[in-house]
C-alpha positions, 0 to 999 in steps of 0.5 A: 721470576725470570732466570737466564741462568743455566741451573746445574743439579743433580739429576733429572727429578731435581730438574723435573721439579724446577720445570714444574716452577719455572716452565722455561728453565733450563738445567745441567744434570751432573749425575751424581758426584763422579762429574766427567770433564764433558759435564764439567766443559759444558757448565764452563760453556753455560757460566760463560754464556748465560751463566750458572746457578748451582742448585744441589741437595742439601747433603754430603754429595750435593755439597761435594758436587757444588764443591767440585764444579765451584773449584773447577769453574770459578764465579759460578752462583750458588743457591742453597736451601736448608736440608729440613725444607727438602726432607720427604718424610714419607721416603726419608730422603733429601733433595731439591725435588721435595722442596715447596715452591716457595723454598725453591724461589727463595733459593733463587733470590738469594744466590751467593758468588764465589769471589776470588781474592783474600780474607784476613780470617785464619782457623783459629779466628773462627774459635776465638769468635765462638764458632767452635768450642762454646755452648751455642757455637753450633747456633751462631754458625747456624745464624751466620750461615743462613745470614750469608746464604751458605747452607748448614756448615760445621766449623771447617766447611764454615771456615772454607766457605769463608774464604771460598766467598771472601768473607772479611772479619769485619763482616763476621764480626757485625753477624755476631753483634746482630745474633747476640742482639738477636739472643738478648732480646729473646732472652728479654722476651 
């Protein structure tokens, strides 16, 4: 697998373990989540060269971090991994640097992009839908999120996500369809 892309990540384990991957990969460090407007105008530089892969921990600060380069520099990609395939259990810790190869290639494959434009989704769809409220809200979210590759989301980080990718109703309403198929047949089972 050959990526152009620069990879923006957290720090210098995480890009310490792409190397490992990917030899020729190069990466952008934020160094946590206070990101300095340097780093800032040197992913705008790198997205509009070669472009840019965002690639955080699957936790509060990696998803703060990819939230505030995503509205900072639009039309970025973004690879999310699940935050159980980056766990060190030994250290208890989250981050890129303790996924499997594998996760990390996979991640690569399936990047999602910021589009600008609208969707025609409010809030109160989202509840309407039974992504907030029922008994199997939280596995509904759970099925769509990974379907969309958008990583682990409660349903306000859902709903964001939604509108940060253009996500239409239409769209959420054939992922519920397949899940309900999907529930039906293990029911079946």
């Amino acid at each position: 697998m050959q990526i152009k892309e620069i990879i923006v990540v957290e720090g210098k384990s995480d890009t310490r373990r792409l190397k490992e991957i990917f030899s020729d990969i190069n990466t952008i460090e934020t160094n946590g989540s206070a990101i300095d407007e340097r780093i800032i105008a040197e992913i705008k530089s790198a997205k509009d060269k070669r472009g840019v892969i965002i690639l955080t921990d699957p936790d509060y600060q990696g998803e703060k971090i990819r939230n505030i380069i995503n509205q900072m520099v639009p039309g970025c990609k973004n690879a999310y991994i699940k935050q159980e395939l980056a766990i060190d259990h030994k250290k208890h810790k989250v981050g890129v640097e303790h996924c499997d190869k594998e996760v990390i290639i996979k991640a690569l494959a399936n990047l999602t992009e910021y589009e600008t434009g609208e969707t025609d989704l409010s809030f109160q769809d989202l509840y309407d839908l039974k992504l907030n409220g029922s008994p199997n809200s939280k596995a509904l979210r759970e099925f769509i999120s990974d379907k969309l590759n958008l990583g682990y989301n409660n349903v306000k980080q859902l709903y964001r996500k939604l509108k940060l990718f253009n996500i239409s109703k239409a769209t959420l309403l054939d992922l519920i369809k397949e899940y309900e198929v999907r529930m039906r047949v293990n029911d079946v089972e």
